[in-house]
LOKE-210035 format. One record per atom (N, C-alpha, C): x, y, z; residue number from 1; residue in one letter; atom name. Coordinates in Angstrom, 2 decimals, decimal comma. Example, Ala and Ser with C-alpha at 12.3 -4.5 7.8 and 13.67 -1.06 7.14 Angstrom:
residues 2
<rolum><x>13,19</x><y>-5,69</y><z>7,80</z><nr>1</nr><rest>A</rest><atom>N</atom></rolum>
<rolum><x>12,30</x><y>-4,50</y><z>7,80</z><nr>1</nr><rest>A</rest><atom>CA</atom></rolum>
<rolum><x>13,20</x><y>-3,30</y><z>7,80</z><nr>1</nr><rest>A</rest><atom>C</atom></rolum>
<rolum><x>12,85</x><y>-2,25</y><z>7,08</z><nr>2</nr><rest>S</rest><atom>N</atom></rolum>
<rolum><x>13,67</x><y>-1,06</y><z>7,14</z><nr>2</nr><rest>S</rest><atom>CA</atom></rolum>
<rolum><x>12,90</x><y>0,03</y><z>7,87</z><nr>2</nr><rest>S</rest><atom>C</atom></rolum>
//
This chain:
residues 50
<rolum><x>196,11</x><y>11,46</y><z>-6,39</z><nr>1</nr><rest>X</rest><atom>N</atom></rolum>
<rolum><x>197,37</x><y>11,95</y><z>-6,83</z><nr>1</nr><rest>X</rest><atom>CA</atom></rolum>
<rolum><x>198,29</x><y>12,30</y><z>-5,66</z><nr>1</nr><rest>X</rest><atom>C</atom></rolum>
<rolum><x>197,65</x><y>12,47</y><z>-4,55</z><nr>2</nr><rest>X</rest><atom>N</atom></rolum>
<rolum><x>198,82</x><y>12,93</y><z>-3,62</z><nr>2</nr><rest>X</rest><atom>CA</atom></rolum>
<rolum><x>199,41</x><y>11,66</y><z>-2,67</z><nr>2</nr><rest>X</rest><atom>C</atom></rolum>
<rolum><x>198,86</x><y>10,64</y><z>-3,10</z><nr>3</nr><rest>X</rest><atom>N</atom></rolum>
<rolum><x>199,52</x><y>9,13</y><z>-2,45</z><nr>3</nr><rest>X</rest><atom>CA</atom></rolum>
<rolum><x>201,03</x><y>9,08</y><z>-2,95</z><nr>3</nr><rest>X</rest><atom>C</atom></rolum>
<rolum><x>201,17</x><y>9,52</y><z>-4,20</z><nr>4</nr><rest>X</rest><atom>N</atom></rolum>
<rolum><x>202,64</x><y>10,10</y><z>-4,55</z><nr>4</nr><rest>X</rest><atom>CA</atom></rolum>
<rolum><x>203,59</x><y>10,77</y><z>-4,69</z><nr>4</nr><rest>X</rest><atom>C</atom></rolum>
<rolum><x>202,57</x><y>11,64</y><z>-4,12</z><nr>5</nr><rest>X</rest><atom>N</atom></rolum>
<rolum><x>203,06</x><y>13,17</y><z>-4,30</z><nr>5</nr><rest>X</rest><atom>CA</atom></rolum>
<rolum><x>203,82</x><y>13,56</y><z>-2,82</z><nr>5</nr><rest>X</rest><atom>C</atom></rolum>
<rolum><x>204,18</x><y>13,03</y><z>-1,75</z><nr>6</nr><rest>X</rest><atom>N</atom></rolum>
<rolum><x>205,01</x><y>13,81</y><z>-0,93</z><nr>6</nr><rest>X</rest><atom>CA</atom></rolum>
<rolum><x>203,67</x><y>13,87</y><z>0,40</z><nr>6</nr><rest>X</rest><atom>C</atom></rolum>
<rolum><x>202,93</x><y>12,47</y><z>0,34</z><nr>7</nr><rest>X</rest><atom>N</atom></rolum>
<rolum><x>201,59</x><y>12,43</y><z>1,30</z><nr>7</nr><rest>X</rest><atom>CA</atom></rolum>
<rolum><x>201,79</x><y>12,71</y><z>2,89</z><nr>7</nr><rest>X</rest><atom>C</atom></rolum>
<rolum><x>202,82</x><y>12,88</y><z>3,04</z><nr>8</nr><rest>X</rest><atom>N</atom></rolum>
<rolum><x>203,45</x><y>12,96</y><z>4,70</z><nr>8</nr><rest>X</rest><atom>CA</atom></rolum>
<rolum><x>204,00</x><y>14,56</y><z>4,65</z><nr>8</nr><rest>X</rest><atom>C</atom></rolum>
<rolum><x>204,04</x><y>15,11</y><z>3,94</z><nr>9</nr><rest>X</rest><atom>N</atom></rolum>
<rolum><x>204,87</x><y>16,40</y><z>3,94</z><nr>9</nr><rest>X</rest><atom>CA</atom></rolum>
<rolum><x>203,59</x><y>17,32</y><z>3,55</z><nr>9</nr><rest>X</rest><atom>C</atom></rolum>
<rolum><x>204,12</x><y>18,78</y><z>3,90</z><nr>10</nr><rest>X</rest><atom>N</atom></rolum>
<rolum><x>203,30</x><y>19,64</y><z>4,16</z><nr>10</nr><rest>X</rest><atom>CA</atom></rolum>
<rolum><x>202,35</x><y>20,06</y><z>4,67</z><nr>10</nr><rest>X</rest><atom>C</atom></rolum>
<rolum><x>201,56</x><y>20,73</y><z>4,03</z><nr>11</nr><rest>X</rest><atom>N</atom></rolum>
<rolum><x>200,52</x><y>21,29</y><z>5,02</z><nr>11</nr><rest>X</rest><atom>CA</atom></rolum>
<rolum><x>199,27</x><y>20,24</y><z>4,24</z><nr>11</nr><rest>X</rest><atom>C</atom></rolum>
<rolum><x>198,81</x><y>19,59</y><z>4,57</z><nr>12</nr><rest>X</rest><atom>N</atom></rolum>
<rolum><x>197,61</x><y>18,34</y><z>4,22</z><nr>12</nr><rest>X</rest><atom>CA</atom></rolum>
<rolum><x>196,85</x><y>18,87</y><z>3,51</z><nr>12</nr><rest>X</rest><atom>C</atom></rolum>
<rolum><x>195,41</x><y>19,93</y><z>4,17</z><nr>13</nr><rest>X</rest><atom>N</atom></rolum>
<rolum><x>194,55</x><y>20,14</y><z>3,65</z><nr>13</nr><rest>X</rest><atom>CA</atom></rolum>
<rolum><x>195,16</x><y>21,06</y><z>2,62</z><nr>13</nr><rest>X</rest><atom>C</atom></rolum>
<rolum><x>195,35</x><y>22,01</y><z>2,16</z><nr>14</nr><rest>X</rest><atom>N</atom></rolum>
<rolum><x>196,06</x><y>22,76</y><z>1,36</z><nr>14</nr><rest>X</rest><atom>CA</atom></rolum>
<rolum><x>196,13</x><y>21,53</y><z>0,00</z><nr>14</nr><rest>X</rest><atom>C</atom></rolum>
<rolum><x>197,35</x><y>20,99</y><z>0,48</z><nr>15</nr><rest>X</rest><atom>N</atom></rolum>
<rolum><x>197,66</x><y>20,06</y><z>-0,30</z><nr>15</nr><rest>X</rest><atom>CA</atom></rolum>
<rolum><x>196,95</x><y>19,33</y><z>-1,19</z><nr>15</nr><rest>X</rest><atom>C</atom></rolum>
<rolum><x>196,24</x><y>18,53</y><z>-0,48</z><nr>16</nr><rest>X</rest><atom>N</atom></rolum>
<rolum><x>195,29</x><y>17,44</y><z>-1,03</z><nr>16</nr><rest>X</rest><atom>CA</atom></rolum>
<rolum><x>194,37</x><y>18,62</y><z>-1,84</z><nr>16</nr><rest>X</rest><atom>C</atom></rolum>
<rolum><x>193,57</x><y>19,28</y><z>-1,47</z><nr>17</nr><rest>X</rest><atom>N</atom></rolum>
<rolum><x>193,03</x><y>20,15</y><z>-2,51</z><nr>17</nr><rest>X</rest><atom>CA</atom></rolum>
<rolum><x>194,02</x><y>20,82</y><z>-3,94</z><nr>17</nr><rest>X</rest><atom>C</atom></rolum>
<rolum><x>194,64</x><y>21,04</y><z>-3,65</z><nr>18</nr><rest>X</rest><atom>N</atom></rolum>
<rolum><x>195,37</x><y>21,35</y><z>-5,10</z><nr>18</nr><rest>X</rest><atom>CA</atom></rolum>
<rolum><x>195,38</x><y>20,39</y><z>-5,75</z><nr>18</nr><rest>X</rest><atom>C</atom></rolum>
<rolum><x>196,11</x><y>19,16</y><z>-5,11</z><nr>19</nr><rest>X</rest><atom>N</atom></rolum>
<rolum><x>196,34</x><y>18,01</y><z>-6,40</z><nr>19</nr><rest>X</rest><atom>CA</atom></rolum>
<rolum><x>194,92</x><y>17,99</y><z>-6,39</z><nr>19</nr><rest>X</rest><atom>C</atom></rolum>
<rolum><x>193,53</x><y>17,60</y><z>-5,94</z><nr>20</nr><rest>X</rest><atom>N</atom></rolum>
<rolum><x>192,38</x><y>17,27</y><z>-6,43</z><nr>20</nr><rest>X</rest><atom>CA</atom></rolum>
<rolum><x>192,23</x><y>18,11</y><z>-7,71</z><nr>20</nr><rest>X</rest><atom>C</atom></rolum>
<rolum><x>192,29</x><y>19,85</y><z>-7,62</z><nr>21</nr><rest>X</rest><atom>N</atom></rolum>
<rolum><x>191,83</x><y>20,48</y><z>-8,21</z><nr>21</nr><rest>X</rest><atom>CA</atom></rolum>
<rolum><x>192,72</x><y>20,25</y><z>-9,87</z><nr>21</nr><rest>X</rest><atom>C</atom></rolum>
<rolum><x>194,05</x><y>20,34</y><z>-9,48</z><nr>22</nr><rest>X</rest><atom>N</atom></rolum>
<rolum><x>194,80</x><y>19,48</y><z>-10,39</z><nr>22</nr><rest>X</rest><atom>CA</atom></rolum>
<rolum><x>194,38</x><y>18,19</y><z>-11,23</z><nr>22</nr><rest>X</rest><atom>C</atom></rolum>
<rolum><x>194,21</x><y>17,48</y><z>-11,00</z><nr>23</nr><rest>X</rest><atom>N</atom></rolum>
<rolum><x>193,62</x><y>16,24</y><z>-11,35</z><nr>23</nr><rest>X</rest><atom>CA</atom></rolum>
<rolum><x>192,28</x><y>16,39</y><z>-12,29</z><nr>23</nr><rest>X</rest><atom>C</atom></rolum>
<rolum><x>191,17</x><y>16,98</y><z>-11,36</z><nr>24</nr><rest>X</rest><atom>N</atom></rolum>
<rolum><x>190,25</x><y>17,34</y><z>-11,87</z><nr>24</nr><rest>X</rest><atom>CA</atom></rolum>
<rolum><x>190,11</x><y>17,92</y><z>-13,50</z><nr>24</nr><rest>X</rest><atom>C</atom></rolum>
<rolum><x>190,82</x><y>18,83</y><z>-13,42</z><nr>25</nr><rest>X</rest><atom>N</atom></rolum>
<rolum><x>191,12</x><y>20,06</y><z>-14,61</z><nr>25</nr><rest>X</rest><atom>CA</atom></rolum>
<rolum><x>191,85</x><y>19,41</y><z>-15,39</z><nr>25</nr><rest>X</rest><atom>C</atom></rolum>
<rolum><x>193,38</x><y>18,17</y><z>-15,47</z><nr>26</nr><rest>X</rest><atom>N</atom></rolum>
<rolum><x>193,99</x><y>17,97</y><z>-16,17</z><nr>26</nr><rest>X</rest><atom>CA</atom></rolum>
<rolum><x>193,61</x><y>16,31</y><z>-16,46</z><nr>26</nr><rest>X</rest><atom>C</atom></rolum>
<rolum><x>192,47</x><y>15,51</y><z>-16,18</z><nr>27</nr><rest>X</rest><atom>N</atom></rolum>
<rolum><x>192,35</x><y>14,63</y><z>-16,28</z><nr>27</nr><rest>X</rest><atom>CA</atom></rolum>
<rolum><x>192,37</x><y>13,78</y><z>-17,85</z><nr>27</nr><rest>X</rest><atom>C</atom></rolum>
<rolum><x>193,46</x><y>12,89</y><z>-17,63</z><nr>28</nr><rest>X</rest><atom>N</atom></rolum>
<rolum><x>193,33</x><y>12,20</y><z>-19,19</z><nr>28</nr><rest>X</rest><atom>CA</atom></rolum>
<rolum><x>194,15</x><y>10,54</y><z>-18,92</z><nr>28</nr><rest>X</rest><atom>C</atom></rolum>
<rolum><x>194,08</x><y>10,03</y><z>-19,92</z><nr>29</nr><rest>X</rest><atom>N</atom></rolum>
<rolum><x>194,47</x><y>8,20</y><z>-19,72</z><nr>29</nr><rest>X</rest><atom>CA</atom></rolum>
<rolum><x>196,38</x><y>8,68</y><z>-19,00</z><nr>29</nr><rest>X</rest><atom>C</atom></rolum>
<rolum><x>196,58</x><y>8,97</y><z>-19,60</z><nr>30</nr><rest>X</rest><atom>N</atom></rolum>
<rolum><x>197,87</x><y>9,45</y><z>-19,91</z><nr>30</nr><rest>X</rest><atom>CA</atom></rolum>
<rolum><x>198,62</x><y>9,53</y><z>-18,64</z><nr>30</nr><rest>X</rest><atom>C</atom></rolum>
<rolum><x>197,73</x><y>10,33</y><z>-17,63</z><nr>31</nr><rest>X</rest><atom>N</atom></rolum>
<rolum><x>197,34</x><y>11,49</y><z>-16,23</z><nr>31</nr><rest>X</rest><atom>CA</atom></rolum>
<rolum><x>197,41</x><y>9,79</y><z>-15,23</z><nr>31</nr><rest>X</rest><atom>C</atom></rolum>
<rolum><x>196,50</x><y>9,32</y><z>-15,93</z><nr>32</nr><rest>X</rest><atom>N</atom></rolum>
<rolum><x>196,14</x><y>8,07</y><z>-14,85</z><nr>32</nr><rest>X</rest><atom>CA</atom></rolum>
<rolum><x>197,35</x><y>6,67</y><z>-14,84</z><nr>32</nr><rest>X</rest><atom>C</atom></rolum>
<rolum><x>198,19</x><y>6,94</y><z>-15,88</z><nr>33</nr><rest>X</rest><atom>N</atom></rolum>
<rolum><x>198,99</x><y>5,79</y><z>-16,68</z><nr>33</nr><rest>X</rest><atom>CA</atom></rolum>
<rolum><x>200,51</x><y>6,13</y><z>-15,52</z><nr>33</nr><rest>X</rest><atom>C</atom></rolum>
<rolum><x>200,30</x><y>7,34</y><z>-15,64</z><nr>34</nr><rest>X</rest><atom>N</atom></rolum>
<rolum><x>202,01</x><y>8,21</y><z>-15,16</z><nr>34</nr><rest>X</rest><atom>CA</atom></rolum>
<rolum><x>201,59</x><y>8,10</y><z>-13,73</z><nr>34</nr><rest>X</rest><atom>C</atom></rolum>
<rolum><x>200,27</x><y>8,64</y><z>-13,03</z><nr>35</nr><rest>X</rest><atom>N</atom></rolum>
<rolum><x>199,82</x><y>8,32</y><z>-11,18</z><nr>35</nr><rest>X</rest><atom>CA</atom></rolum>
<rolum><x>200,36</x><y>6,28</y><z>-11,22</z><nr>35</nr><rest>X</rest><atom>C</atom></rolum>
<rolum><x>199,83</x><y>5,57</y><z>-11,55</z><nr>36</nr><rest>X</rest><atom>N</atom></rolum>
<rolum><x>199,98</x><y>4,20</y><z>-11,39</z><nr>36</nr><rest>X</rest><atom>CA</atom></rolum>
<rolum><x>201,46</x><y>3,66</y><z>-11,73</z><nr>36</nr><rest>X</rest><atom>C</atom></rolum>
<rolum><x>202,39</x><y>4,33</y><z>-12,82</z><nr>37</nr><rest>X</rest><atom>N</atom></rolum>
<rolum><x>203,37</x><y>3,95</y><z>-12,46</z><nr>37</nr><rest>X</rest><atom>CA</atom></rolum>
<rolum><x>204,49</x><y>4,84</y><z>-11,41</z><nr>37</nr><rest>X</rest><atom>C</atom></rolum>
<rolum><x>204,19</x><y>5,76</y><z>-10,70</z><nr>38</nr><rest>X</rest><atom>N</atom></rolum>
<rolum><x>204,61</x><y>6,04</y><z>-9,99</z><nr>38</nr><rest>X</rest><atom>CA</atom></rolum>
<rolum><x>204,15</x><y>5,63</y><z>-8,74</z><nr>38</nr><rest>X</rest><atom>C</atom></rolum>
<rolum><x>203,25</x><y>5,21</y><z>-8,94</z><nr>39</nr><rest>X</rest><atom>N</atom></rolum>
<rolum><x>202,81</x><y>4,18</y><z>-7,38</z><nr>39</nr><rest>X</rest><atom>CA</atom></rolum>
<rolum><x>203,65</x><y>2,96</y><z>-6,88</z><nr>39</nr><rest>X</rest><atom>C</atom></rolum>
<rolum><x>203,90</x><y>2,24</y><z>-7,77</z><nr>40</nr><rest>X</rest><atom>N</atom></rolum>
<rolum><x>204,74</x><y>1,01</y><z>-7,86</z><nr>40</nr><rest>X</rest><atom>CA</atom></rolum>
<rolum><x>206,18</x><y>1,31</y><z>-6,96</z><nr>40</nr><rest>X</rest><atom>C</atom></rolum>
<rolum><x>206,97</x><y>2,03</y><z>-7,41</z><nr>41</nr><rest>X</rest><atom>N</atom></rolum>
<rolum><x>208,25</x><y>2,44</y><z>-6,60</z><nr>41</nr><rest>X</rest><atom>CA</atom></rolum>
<rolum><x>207,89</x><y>3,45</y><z>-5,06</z><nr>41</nr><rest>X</rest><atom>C</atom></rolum>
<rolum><x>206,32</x><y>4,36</y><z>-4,87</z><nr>42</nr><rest>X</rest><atom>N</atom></rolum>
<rolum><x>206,22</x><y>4,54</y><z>-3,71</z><nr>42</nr><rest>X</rest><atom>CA</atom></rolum>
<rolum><x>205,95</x><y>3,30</y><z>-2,50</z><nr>42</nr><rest>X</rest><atom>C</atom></rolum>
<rolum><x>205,00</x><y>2,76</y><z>-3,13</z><nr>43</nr><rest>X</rest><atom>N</atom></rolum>
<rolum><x>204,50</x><y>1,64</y><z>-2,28</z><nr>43</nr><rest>X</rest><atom>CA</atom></rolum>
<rolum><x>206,05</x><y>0,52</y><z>-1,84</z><nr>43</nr><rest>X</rest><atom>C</atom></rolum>
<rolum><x>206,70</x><y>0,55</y><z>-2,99</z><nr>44</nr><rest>X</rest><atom>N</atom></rolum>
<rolum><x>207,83</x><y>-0,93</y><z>-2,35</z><nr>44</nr><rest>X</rest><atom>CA</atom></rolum>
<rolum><x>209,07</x><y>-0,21</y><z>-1,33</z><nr>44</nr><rest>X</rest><atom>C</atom></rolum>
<rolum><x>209,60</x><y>1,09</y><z>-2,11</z><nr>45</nr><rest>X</rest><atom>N</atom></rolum>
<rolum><x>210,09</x><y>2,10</y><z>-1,25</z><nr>45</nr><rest>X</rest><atom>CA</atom></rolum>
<rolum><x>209,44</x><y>2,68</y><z>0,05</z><nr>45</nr><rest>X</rest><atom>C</atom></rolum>
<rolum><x>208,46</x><y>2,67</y><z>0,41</z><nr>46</nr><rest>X</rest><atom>N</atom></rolum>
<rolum><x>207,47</x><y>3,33</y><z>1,40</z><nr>46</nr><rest>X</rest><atom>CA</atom></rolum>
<rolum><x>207,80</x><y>4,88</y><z>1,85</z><nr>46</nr><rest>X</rest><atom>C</atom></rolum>
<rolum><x>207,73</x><y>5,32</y><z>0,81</z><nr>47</nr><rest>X</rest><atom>N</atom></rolum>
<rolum><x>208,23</x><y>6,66</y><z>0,52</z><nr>47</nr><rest>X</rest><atom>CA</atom></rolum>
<rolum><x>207,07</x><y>7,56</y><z>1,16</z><nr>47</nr><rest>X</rest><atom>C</atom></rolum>
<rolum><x>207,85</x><y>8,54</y><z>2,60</z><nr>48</nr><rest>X</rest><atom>N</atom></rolum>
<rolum><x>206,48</x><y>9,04</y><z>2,89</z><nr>48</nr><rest>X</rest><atom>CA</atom></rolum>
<rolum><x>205,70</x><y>8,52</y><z>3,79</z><nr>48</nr><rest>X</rest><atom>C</atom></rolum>
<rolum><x>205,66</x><y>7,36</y><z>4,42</z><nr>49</nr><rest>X</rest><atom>N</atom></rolum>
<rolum><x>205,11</x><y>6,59</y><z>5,00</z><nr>49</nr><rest>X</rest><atom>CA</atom></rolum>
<rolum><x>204,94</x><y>7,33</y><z>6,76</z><nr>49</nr><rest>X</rest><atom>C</atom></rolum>
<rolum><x>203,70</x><y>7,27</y><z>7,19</z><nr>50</nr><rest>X</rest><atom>N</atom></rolum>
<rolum><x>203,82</x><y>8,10</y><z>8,75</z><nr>50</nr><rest>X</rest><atom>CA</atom></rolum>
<rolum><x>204,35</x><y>6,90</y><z>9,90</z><nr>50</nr><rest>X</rest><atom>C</atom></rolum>
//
């Protein structure tokens, strides 16, 4: 989840653990449907990119 989420910004470890813990707890098709289409416009945009 945090490949979309703003992966260049903030404080990393922090970070990446929340969305995990996030993810974890709120996991559903739905969860996984909304991460993949928001991938599409990070990846061609390179939004975030180091």
């Amino acid at each position: 989840m945090w490949q979309v989420n703003g992966r260049s910004e903030g404080d990393h470890d922090s970070m990446y653990a929340q969305l995990d813990l996030y993810y974890v707890d709120n996991w559903s098709l739905i969860t996984d449907l909304v991460i993949v289409a928001r991938t599409i416009p990070v990846v061609l945009g390179r939004k975030g990119q180091y």
